[in-house]
C-alpha positions as CSV (number, residue, x, y, z in Angstrom):
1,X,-80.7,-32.8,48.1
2,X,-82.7,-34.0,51.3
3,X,-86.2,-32.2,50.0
4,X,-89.5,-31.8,52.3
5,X,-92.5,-31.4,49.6
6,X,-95.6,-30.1,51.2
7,X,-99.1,-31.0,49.5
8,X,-97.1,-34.0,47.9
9,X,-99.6,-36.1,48.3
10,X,-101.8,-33.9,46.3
11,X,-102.2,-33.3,42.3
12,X,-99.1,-31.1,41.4
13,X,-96.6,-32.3,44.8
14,X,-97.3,-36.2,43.9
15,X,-95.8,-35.3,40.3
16,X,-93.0,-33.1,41.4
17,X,-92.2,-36.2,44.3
18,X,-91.5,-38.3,41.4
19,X,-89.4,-36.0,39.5
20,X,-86.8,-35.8,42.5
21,X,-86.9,-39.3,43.4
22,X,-86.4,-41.1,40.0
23,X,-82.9,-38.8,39.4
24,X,-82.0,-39.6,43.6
25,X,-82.8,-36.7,45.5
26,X,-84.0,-37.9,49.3
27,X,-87.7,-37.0,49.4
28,X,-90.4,-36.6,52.2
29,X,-94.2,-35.2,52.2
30,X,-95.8,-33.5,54.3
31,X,-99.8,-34.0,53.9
32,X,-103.0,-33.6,55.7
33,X,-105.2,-35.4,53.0
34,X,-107.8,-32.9,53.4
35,X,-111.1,-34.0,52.2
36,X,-111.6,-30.9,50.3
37,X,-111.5,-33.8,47.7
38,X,-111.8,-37.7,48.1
39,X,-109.0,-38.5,50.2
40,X,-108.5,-41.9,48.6
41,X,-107.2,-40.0,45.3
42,X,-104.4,-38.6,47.4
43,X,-103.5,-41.9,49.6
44,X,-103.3,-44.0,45.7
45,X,-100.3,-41.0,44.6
46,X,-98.5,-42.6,47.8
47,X,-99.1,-45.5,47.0
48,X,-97.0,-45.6,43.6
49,X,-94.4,-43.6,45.6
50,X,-91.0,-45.6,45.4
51,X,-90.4,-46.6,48.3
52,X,-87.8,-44.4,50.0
53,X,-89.8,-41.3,50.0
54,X,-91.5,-40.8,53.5
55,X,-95.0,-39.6,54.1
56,X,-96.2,-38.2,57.2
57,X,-99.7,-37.2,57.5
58,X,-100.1,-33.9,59.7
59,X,-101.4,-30.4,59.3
60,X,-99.1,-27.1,58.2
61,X,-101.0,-25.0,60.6
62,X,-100.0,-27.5,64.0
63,X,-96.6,-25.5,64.4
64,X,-95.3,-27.6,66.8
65,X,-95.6,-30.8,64.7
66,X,-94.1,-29.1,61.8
67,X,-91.4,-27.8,63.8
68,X,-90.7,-31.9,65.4
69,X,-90.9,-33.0,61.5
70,X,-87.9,-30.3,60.7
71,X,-86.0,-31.3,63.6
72,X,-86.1,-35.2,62.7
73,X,-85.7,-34.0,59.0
74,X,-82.8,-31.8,58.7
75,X,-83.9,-30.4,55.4
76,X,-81.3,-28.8,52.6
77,X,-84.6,-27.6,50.6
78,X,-88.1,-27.1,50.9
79,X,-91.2,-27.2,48.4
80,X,-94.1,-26.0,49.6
81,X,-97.1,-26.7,47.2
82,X,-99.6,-27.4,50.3
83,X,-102.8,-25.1,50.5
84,X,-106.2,-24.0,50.8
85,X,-106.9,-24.0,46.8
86,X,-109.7,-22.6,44.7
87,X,-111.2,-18.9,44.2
88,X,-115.2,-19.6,45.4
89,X,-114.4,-21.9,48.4
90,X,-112.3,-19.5,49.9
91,X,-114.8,-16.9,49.4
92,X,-117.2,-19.2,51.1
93,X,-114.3,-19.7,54.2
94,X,-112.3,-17.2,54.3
95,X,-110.6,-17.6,57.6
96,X,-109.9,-21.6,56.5
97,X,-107.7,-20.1,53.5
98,X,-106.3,-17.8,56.0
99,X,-105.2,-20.2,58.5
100,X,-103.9,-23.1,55.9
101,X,-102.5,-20.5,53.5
102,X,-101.0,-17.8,55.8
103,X,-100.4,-19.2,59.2
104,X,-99.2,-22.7,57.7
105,X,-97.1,-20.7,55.0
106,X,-95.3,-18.7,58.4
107,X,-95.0,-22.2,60.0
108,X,-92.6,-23.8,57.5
109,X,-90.4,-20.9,57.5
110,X,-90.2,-20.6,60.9
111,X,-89.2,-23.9,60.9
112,X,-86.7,-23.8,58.0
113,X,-85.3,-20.6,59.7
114,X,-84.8,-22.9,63.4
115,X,-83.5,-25.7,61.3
116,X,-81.5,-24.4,58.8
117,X,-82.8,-25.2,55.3
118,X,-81.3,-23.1,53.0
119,X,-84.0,-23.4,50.1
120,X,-87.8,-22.6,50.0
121,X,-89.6,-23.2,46.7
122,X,-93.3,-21.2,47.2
123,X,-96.2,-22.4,45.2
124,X,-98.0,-18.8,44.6
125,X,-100.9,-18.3,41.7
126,X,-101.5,-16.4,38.8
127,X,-104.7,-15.2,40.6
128,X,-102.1,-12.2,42.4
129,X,-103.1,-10.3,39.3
130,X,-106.0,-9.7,40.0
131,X,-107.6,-7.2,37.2
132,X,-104.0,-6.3,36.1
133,X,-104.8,-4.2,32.5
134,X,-101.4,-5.3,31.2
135,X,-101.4,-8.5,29.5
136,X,-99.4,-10.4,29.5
137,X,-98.8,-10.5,33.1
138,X,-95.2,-10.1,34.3
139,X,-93.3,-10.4,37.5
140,X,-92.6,-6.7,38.1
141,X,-96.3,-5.6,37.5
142,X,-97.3,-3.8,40.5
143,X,-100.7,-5.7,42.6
144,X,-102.9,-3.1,44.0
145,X,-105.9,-5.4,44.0
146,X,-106.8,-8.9,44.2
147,X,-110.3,-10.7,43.6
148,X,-110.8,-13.3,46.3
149,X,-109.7,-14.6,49.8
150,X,-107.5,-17.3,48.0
151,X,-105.7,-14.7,45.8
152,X,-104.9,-12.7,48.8
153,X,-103.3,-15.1,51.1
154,X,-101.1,-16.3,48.2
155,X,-99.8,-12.7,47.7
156,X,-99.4,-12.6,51.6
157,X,-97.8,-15.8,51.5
158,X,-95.0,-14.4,49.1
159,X,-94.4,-11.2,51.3
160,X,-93.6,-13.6,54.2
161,X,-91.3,-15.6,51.5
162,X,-90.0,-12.1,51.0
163,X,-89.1,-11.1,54.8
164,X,-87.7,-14.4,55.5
165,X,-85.4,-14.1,52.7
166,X,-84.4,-10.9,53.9
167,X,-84.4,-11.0,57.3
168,X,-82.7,-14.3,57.8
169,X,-80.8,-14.8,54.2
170,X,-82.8,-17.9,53.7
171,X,-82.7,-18.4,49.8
172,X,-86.8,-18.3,48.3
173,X,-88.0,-18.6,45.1
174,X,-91.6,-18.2,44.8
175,X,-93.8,-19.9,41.8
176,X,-96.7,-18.2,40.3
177,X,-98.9,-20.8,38.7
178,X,-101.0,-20.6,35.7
179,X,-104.1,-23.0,35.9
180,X,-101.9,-26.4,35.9
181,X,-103.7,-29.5,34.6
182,X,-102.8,-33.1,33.5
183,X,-102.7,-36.5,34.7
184,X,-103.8,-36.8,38.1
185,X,-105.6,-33.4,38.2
186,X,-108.3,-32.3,41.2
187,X,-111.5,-33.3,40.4
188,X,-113.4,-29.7,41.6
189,X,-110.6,-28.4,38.6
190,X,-112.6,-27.3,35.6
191,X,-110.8,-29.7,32.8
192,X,-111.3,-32.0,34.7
193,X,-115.0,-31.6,35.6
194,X,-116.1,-30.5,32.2
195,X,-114.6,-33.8,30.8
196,X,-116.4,-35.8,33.4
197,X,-119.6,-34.5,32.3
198,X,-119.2,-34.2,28.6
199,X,-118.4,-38.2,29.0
200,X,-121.6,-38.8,31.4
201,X,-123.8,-36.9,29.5
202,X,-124.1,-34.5,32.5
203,X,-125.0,-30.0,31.8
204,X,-121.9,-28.7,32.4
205,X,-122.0,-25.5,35.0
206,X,-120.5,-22.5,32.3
207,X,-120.4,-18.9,33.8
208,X,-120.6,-16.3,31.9
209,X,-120.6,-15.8,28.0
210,X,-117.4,-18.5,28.0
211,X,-114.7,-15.3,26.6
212,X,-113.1,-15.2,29.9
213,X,-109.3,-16.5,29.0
214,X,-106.9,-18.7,31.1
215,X,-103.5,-19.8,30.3
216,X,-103.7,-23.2,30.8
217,X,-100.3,-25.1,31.7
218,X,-99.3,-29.1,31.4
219,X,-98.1,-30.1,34.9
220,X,-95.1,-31.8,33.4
221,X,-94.1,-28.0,32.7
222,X,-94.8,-27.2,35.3
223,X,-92.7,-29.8,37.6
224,X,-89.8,-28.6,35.1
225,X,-89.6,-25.1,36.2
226,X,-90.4,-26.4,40.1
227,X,-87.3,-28.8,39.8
228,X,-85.1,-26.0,38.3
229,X,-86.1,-23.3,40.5
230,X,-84.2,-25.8,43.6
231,X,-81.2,-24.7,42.1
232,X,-81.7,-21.2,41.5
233,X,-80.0,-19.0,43.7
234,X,-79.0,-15.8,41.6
235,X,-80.4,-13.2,44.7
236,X,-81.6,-14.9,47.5
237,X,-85.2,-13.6,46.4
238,X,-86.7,-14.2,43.6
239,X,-90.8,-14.6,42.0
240,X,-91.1,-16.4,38.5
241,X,-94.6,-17.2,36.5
242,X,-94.9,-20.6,35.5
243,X,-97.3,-20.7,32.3
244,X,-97.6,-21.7,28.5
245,X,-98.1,-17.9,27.4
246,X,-100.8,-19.0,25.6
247,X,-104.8,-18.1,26.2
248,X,-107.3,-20.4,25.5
249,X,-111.1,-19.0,26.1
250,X,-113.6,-21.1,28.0
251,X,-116.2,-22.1,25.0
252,X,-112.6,-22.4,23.3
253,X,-111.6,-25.3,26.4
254,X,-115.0,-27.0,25.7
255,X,-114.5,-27.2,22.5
256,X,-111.5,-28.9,22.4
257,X,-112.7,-31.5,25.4
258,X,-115.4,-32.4,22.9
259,X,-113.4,-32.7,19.8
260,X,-110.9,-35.5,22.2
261,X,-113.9,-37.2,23.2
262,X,-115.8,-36.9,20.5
263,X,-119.4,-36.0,22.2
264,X,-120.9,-32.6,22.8
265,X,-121.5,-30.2,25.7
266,X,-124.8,-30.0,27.4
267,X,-124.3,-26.5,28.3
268,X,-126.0,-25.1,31.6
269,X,-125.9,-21.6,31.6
270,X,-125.0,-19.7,34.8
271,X,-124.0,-15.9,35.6
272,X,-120.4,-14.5,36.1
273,X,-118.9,-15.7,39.9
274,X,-117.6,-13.1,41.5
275,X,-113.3,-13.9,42.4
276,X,-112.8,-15.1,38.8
277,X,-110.3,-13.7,36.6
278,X,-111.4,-12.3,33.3
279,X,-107.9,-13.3,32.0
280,X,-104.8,-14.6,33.2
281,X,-101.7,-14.6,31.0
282,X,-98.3,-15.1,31.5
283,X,-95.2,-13.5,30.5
284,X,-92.9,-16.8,31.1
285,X,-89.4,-14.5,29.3
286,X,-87.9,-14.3,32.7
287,X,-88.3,-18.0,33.5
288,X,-87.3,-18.8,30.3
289,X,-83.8,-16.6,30.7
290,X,-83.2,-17.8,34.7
291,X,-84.5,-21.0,35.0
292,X,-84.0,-22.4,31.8
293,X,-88.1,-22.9,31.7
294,X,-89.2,-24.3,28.5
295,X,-92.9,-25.5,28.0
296,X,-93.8,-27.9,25.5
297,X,-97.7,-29.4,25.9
298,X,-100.4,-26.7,24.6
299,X,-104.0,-27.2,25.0
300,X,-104.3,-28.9,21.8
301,X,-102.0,-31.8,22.4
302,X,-102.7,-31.3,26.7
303,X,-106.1,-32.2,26.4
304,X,-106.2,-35.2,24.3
305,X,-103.5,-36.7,26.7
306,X,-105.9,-35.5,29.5
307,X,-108.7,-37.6,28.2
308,X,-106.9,-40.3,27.6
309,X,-105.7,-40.5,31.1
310,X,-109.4,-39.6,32.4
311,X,-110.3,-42.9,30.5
312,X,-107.8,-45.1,31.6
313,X,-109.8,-44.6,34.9
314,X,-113.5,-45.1,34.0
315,X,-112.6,-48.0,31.7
């Protein structure tokens, strides 16, 4: 395949990148290096990039550079993992969430459509839930409500997946993604964060009573189910989760950063934020049946090799 990987500069698109290179798919990234996070972080990914994949730095929402990328491009497939991420910033900046994650979203498949690519992988959350009563969470469950800005321009986001699949027969596969972590990970990301400050010796920020529940998932998993949903094409519309079907609480997370590091919480104690999930979980059957999906890292062996990794930077 000749692949186009937005945000693959980023935490979960530099892993995927790899993935299609090292088994010879022809690979270019499209990345704005946002500074939502130190840019630097982003441009060191590139930097252990082989060397035929192509970068180009621009912004998702400048339509007509996306659409001059395309035309140079000539695309079979597209992966598009860029976004606006995070519940509380986007509640902060709504219309910045609305700009990256609906307006940029439209963009690429606009472009796609003009251009003729005839896959588009969407990177959608587990957040869509919202406070779904039926656990665990599966794709047919119906999503009357959602709890941020962020969650709400991912469901939009898949709705525009959905009319350009059937207004255009453009085959789409959207992803919904359960709270990925791993190597490389955003630093604002909570495993990461709390393992930062458990090592420095710094209060770590905990909201609420720590029962709320996330199912946590190993970004190698989820690359797997990324790189095998390129070749789905069962109905030309399709939405998957991508999780470990498996809840860990958050005093349940701490506890097993401080058993791999071997040094205790300072705990600072802060109120429920409003946007979070009480629980995410995911029913991951109908990946496993389509995609072939098959997650193998739980928390328990995820987080040691997390903390490992998290050394192997602060040695």
């Amino acid at each position: 395949m000749k692949v186009l990987v937005t945000g693959g500069a980023g935490f979960i698109g530099s892993h995927v990148v790899q993935a299609l290179a090292v088994v010879g798919h022809v690979v270019e990234v499209l990345d704005v290096f946002h500074d939502f996070y130190d840019p630097a972080i982003k441009r060191a990914n590139v930097a252990a990039f082989p060397d035929s994949v192509r970068v180009h730095e621009g912004d998702i929402t400048d339509l007509s550079a996306v659409q001059e990328i395309f035309e140079q491009g000539r695309f079979d497939t597209v992966i598009h993992l860029a976004a606006r991420a995070g519940v509380r910033p986007s509640i902060e900046d709504p219309q910045a969430y609305i700009d990256t994650n609906i307006t940029g979203t439209f963009n690429l498949l606009e472009a796609s459509r003009a251009t003729g690519v005839t896959k588009f992988v969407f990177a959608s959350s587990s957040s869509v839930y919202g406070l779904s009563k039926v656990v665990p969470f599966s794709e047919d469950l119906p999503l009357p409500q959602t709890l941020s800005p962020y969650a709400a321009t991912k469901l939009a986001g898949e709705h525009l997946c959905g009319n350009y699949s059937n207004l255009y027969g453009m085959n789409v596969v959207c992803l919904r993604f359960f709270t990925v972590y791993g190597p490389g990970q955003r630093p604002d990301l909570a495993i990461f964060k709390f393992t930062h400050h458990i090592e420095n010796g710094i209060p770590i920020p905990k909201f609420g009573d720590g029962n709320t529940r996330r199912d946590y998932t190993y970004v190698d998993d989820i690359v797997q189910g990324v790189v095998a949903a390129t070749t789905y094409d069962a109905v030309p519309f399709d939405i998957f989760n991508l999780g470990e079907s498996e809840t860990t609480t958050l005093n349940e997370l701490i506890a097993s950063i401080e058993d791999a590091t071997g040094k205790f919480a300072v705990i600072q104690q802060l109120p429920e934020q409003k946007g979070d999930m009480p629980l995410t979980s995911a029913d991951i059957s109908k990946a496993r049946r389509l995609l072939g999906y098959a997650p193998t890292t739980k928390i328990p062996d995820g987080i040691p090799k997390f903390v490992t990794w998290y050394r192997s930077l602060h040695k």
